[in-house]
C-alpha positions as CSV (number, residue, x, y, z in Angstrom):
1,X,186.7,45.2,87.8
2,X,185.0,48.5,86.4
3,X,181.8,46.6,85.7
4,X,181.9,45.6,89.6
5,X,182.5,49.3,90.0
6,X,180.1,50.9,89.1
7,X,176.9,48.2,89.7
8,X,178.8,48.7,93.7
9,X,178.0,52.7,93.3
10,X,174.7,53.0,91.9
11,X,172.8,51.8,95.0
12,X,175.0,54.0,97.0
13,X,173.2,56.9,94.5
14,X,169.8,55.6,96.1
15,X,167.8,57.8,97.9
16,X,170.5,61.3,97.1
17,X,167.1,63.0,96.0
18,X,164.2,63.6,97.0
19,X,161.2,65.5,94.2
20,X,158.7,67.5,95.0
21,X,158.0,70.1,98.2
22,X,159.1,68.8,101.6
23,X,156.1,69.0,104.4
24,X,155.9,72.1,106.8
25,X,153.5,71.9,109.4
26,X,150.7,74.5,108.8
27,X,149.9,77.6,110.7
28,X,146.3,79.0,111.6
29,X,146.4,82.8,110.7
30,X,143.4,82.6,113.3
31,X,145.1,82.7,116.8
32,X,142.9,84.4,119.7
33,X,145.1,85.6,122.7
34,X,143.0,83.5,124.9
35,X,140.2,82.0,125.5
36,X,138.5,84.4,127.7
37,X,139.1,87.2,125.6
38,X,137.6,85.5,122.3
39,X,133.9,84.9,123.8
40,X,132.0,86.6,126.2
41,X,132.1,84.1,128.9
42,X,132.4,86.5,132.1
43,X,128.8,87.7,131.7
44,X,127.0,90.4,134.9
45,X,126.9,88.6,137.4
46,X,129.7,86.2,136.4
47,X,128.7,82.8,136.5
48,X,129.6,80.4,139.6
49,X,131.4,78.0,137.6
50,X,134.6,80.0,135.5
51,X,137.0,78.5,132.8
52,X,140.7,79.5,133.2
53,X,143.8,79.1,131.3
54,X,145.0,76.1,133.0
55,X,146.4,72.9,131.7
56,X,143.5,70.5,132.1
57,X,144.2,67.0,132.9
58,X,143.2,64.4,129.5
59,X,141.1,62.6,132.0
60,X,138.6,66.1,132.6
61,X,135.6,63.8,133.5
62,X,137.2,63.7,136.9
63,X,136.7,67.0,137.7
64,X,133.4,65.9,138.2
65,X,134.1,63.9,141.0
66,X,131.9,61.3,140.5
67,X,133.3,57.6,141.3
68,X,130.6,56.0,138.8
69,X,131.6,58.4,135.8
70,X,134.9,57.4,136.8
71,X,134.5,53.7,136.6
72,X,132.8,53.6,133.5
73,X,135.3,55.6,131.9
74,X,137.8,53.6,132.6
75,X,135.5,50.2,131.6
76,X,135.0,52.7,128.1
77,X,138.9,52.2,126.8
78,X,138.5,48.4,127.1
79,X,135.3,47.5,126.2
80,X,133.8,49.9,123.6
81,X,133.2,48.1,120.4
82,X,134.0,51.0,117.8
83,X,137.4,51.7,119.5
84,X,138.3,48.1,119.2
85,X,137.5,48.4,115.4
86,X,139.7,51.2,115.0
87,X,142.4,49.1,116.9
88,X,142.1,47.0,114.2
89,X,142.6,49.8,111.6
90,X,145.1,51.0,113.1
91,X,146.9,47.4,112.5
92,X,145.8,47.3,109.0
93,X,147.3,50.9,108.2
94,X,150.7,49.8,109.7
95,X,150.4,46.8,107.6
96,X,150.5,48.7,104.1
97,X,153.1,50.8,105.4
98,X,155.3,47.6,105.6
99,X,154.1,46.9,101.9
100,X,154.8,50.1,100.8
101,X,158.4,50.0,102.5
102,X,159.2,47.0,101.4
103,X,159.8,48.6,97.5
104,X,162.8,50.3,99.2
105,X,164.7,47.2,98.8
106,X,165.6,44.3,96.6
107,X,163.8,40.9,96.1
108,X,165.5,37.9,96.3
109,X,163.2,34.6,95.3
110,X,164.2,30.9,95.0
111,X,163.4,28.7,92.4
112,X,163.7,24.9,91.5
113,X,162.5,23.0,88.4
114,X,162.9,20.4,86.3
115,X,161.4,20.2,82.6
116,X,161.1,17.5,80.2
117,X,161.7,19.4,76.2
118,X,161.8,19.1,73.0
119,X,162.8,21.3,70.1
120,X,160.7,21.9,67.0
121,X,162.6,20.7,63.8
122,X,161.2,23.7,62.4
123,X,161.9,26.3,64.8
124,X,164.9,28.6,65.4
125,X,166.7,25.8,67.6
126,X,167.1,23.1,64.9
127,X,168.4,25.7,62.5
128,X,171.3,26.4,65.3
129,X,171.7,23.3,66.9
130,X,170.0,20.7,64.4
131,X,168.8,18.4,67.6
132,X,165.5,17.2,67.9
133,X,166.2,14.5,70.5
134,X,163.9,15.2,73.7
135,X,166.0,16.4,76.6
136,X,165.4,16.6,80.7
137,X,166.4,20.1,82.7
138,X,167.5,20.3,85.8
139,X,168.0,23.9,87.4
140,X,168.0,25.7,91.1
141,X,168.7,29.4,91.4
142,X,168.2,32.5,93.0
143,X,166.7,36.0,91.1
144,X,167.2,39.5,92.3
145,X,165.5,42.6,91.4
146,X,166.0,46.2,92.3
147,X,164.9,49.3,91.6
148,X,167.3,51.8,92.5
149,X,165.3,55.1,93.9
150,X,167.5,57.8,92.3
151,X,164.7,60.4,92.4
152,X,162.7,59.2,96.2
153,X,159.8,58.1,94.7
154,X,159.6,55.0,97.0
155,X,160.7,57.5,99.6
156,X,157.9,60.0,99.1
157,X,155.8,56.6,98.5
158,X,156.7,55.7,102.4
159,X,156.3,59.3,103.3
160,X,153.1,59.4,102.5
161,X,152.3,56.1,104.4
162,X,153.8,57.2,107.4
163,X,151.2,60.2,107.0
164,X,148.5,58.0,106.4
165,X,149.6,55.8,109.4
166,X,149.5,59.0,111.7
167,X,146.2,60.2,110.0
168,X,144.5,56.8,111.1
169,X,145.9,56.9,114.6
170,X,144.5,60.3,115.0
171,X,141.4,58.7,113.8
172,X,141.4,56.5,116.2
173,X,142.3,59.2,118.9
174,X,139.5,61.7,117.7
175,X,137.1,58.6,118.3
176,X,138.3,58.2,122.1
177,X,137.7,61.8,122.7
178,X,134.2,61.5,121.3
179,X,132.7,58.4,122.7
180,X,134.5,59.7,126.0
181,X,132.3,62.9,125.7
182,X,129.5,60.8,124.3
183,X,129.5,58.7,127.6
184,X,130.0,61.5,130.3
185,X,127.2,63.0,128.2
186,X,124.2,59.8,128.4
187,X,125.4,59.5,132.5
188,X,124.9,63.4,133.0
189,X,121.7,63.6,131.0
190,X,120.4,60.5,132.8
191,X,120.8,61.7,136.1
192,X,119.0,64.9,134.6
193,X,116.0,62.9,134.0
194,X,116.0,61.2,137.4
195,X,115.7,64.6,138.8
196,X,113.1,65.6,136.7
197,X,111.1,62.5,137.9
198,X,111.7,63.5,141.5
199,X,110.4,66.6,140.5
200,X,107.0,64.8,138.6
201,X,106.8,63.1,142.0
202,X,107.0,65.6,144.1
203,X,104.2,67.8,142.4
204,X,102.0,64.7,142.0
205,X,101.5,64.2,145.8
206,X,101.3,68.6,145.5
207,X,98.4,68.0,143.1
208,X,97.4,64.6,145.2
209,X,97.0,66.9,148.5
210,X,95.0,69.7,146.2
211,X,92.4,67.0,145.2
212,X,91.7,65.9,148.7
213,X,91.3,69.1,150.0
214,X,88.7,70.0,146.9
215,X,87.1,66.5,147.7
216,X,87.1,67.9,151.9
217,X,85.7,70.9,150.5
218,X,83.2,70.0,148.0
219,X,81.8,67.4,151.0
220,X,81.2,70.6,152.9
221,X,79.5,72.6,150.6
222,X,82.5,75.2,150.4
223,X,83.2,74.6,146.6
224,X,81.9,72.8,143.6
225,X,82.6,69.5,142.1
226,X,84.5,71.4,139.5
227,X,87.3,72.3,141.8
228,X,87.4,68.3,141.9
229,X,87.5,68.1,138.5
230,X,90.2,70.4,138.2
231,X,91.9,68.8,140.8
232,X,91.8,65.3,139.7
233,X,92.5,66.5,136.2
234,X,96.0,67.9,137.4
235,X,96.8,64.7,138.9
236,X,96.6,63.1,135.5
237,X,98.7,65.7,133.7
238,X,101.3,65.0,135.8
239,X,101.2,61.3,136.3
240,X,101.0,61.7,132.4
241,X,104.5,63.0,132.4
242,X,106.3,59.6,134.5
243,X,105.8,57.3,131.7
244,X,107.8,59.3,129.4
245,X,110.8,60.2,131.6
246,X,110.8,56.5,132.4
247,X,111.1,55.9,128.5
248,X,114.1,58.1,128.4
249,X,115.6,57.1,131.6
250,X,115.5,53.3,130.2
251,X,117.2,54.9,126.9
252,X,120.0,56.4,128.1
253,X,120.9,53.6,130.5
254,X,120.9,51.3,127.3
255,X,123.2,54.4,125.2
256,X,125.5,53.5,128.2
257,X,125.3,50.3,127.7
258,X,126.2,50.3,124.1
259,X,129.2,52.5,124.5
260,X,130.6,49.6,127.4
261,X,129.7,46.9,125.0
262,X,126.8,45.3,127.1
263,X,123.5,43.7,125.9
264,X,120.5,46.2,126.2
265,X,118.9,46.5,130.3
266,X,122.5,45.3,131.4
267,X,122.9,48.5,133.2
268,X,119.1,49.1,134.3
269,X,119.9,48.0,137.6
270,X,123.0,49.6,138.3
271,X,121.9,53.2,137.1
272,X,118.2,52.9,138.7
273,X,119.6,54.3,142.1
274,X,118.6,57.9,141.4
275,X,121.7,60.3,141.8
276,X,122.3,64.0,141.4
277,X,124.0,65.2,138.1
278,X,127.2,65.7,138.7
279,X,127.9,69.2,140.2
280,X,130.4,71.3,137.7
281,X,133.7,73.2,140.2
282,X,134.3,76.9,140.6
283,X,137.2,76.7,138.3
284,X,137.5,74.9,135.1
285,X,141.0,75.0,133.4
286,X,140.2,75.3,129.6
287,X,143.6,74.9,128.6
288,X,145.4,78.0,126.2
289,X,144.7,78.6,123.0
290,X,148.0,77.9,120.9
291,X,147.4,74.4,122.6
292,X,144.3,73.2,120.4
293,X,146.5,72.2,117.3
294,X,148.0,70.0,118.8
295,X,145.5,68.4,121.1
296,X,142.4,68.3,119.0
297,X,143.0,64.8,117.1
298,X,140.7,65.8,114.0
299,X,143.4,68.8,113.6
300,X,146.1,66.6,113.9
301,X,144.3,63.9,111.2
302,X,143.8,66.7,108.9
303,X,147.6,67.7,108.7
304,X,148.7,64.2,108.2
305,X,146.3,64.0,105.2
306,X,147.8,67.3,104.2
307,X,151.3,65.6,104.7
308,X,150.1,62.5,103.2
309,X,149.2,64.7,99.5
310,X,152.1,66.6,99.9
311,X,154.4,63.6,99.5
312,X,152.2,62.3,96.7
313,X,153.2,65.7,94.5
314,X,156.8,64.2,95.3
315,X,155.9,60.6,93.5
316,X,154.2,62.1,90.4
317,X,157.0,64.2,89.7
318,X,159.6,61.4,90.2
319,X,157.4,59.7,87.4
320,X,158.9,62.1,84.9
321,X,162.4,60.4,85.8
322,X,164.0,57.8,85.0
323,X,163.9,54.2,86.6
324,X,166.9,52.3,87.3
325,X,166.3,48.5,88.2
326,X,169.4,46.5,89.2
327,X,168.2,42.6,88.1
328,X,170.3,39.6,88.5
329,X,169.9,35.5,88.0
330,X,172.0,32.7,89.1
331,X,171.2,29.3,88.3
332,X,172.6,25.7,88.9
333,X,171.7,24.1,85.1
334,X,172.3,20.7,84.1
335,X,170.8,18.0,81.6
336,X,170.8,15.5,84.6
337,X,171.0,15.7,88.0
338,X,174.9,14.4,88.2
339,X,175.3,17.8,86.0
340,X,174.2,20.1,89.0
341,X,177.4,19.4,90.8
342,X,179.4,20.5,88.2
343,X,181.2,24.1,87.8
344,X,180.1,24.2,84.6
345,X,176.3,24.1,85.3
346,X,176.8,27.7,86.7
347,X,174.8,29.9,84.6
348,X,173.9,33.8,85.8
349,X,173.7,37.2,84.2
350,X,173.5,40.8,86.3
351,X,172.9,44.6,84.9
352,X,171.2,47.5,85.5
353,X,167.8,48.3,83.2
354,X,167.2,51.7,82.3
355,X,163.3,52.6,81.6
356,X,162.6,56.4,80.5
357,X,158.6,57.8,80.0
358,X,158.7,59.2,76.5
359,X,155.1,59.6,75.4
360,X,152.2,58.6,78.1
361,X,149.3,60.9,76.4
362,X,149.3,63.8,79.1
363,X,149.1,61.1,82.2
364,X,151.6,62.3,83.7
365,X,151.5,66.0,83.8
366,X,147.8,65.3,84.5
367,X,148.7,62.9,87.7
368,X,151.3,66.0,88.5
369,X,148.1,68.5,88.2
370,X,145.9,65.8,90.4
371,X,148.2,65.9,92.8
372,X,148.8,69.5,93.4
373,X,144.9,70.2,93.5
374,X,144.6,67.5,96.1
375,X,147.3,68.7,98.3
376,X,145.4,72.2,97.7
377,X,142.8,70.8,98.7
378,X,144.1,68.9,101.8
379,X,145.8,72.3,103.1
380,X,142.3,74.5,102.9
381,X,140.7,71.6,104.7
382,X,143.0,71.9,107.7
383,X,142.6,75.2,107.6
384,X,138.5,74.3,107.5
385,X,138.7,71.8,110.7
386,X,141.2,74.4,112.6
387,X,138.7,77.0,112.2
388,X,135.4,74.9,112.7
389,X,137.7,73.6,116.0
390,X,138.2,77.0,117.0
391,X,134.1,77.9,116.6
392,X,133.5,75.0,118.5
393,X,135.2,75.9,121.2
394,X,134.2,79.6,121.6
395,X,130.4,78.4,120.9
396,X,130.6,75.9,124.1
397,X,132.3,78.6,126.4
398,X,129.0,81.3,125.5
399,X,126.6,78.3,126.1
400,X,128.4,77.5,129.4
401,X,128.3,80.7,130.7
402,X,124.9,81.5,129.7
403,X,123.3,78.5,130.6
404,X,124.6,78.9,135.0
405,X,122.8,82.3,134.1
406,X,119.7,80.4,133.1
407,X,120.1,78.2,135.9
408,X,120.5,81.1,138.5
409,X,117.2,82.9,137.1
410,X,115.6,79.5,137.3
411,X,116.6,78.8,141.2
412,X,114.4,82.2,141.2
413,X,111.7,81.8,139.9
414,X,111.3,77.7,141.7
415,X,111.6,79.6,145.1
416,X,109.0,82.5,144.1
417,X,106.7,79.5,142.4
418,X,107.0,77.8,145.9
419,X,105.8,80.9,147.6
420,X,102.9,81.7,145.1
421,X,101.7,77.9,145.4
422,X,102.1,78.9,149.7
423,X,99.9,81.8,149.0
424,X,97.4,80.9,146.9
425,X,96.6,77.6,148.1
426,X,96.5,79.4,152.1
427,X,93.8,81.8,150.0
428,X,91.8,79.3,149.0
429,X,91.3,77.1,152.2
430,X,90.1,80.8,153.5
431,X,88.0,80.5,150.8
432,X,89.2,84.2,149.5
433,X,90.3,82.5,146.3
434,X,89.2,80.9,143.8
435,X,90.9,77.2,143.1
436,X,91.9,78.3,139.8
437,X,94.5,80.4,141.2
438,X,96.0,77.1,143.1
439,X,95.9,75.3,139.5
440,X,98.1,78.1,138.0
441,X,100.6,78.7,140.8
442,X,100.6,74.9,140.8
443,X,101.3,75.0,136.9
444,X,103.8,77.4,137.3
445,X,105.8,75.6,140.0
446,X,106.0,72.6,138.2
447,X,107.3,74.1,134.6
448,X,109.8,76.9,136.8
449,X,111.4,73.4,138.6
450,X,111.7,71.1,135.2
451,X,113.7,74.5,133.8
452,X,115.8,74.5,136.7
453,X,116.6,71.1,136.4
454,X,117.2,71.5,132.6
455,X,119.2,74.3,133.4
456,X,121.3,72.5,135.8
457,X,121.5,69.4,133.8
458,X,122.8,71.8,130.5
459,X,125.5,73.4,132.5
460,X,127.5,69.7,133.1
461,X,126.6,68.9,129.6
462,X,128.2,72.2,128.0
463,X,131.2,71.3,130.1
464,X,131.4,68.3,128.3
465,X,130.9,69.7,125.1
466,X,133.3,72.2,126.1
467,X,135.8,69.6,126.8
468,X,135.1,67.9,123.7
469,X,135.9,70.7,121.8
470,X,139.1,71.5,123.6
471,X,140.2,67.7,122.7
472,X,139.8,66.4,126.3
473,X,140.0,62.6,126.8
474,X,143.2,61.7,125.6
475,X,147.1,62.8,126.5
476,X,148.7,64.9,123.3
477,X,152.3,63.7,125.0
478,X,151.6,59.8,124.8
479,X,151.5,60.2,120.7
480,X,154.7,59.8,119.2
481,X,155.7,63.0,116.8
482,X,156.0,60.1,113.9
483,X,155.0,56.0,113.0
484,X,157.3,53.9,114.1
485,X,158.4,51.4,111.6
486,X,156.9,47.8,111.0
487,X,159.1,44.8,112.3
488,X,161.5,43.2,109.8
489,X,160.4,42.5,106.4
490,X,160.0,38.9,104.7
């Protein structure tokens, strides 16, 4: 009855304690008030477009308000090939969680055999038994083995791949926010370079009207057949500049493609239609922030891998313990089969096994020390990806509000380039001016537009970046504070 006892109270010791430090979640000793007040982002004149401390919604490319962006976005969550993949890592790291987890419990196994033996007449069983007759064995059982987690080393072992579990999620998270950016980014840069070839367009029938009126001229004796030159020359510089922008425009619409899955030219035909960029609002909620720890998913990664070494500082040190394995066996024996249904085939045995570290050379203190410098490690690289996060953001708020003041000097100088090209062009059909002068202002136009529409193109792409930095593009209250557990074992 004792022996019962006390094998019924040691697994009821299981799991009492836990080694090593218990995980608390890091904090940044770099925490700006706000946003506004980190990064000079309310520049004279403040720009059209202004960030504010408002909650954003995850899906930010809407305040774009463009219905294609919107589509594709949507098409992006099911058909991108690299967030599939990381589906499937996803699966595999809940997978080796159930492994790991399933050392928290016994194992049971079934077995069946049958043996046809002999004894050596010089071994120990002829000295005992003195029987060298050839014998059959019949025998059905069960065995059990358990190792009784006194100290929580299988514990901390599942801690740390429940961190792991989370860390590969937020993997997987941090990739949806960046392919989200990545797409908003090709479609906004695309529709850049459309513009720009309206712009190459427009000049060329500008140059295109300048060589006919040299041509009219030269015909008349009012000019040389350099102005011609000159003339015809410009044409070519800028008809030079189509192909190119067609090269790009044909990229980007394949980058798109990639990102949706689709073979290469599969969305030439639905992005030709030339569009405007999409326009940025007057407000942009950026979000507060004490917010960005626990939206950006590469912050969140980097604290489960900080978690993840933590728990591993717990295992080495229940290394130095102790390990208690509970084994049993229980077997139906018999020298023929009409033996197995007798009481007396019953053969079992059931204890605990005691094993105790004694002398390992220095592994374990050194796994100990291995530990402890990786979960070093892991906590200065959070505090690496928090700051590098916070960088980011304060980086992409100074571009934003310094490119609209790029854009706004731009919009400038195209409408003073449009009234020098007026000017000098009425000059020189007065024949008061030289043509030289038309080639110039002409010159000037063209590069003051391509800036603009740089400029204009920039200020939606730093609001992606912006966003991207911020961790827009996927819902921090949709992730569950820890793994769940796999389904049963087997």
């Amino acid at each position: 009855m004792k022996r019962f006892l006390v094998l019924a109270l040691v697994p009821a010791l299981a799991g009492c304690t836990k080694m090593g430090p218990d995980f608390e979640r890091p904090e940044a000793w770099w925490k700006p008030a706000s946003w506004m007040a980190a990064s000079p982002v309310a520049p004279q004149p403040a720009p059209t477009s202004v960030p504010v401390a408002d909650p954003f919604d995850a899906a930010w490319w809407k305040i774009l308000n463009d219905p294609l962006l919107n589509e594709m976005q949507e098409q992006l969550a099911k058909a991108n090939l690299d967030l599939k993949t990381s589906e499937f890592r996803v699966a595999q790291a809940r997978a080796q969680l159930g492994i790991t987890e399933s050392a928290d419990g016994p194992r049971v196994n079934a077995n069946a055999g049958y043996a046809r033996a002999r004894s050596s007449q010089r071994g120990i069983t002829a000295r005992v038994a003195r029987s060298y007759e050839p014998y059959d064995l019949f025998q059905y059982g069960l065995d059990l083995s358990w190792e009784i987690d006194l100290w929580g080393r299988v514990a901390r072992l599942v801690e740390a791949g429940e961190a792991q579990l989370t860390a590969v999620e937020e993997a997987r998270r941090d990739l949806q926010v960046s392919t989200s950016a990545e797409l908003a980014r090709a479609y906004i840069a695309l529709r850049g370079v459309q513009r720009k070839v309206a712009i190459v367009r427009q000049n060329l029938d500008i140059a295109q009207q300048n060589q006919r009126l040299t041509r009219d001229r030269a015909a008349g004796g009012l000019t040389t057949d350099l102005d011609v030159a000159n003339a015809s020359a410009q044409v070519a510089s800028v008809e030079a500049q189509l192909p190119v922008l067609e090269e790009q425009q044909a990229r980007l619409s394949n980058a798109i493609a990639l990102l949706l899955g689709e073979q290469p030219g599969a969305r030439l035909s639905a992005l030709a239609v030339p569009r405007a960029a999409p326009m940025v609002p007057p407000r942009v909620p950026v979000g507060v922030p004490g917010d960005l720890t626990r939206r950006r998913p590469d912050i969140r990664m980097a604290e489960a891998h900080l978690h993840a070494a933590t728990a591993g500082i717990g295992v080495a040190t229940a290394d130095f313990y102790p390990r208690v394995t509970l084994s049993g066996f229980g077997a139906i024996q018999g020298l023929n089969v009409s033996n197995l249904r007798e009481g007396a085939a019953l053969a079992y045995s059931i204890g605990p096994s005691i094993q105790l570290p004694i002398f390992e050379g220095g592994r374990l203190r050194r796994t100990l020390e291995l530990r402890e410098a990786q979960q070093q490690e892991a906590a200065m690289q959070w505090q690496r990806v928090v700051l590098g996060a916070l960088h980011e953001v304060d980086n992409a708020l100074t571009a934003y509000g310094t490119e609209q003041r790029r854009r706004d000097r731009s919009e400038q100088a195209v409408a003073a380039g449009r009234q020098a090209l007026g000017i000098a062009r009425l000059r020189y059909e007065q024949g008061v001016a030289d043509f030289l002068q038309v080639l110039t202002a002409q010159r000037a136009l063209l590069v003051a537009e391509q800036e603009m529409a740089d400029a204009t193109t920039n200020v939606s792409l730093n609001l992606v970046l912006l966003y991207r930095a911020l961790g827009g593009g996927w819902d921090p209250a949709t992730a569950a504070p820890a793994p769940g557990r796999p389904p049963a074992r087997t």
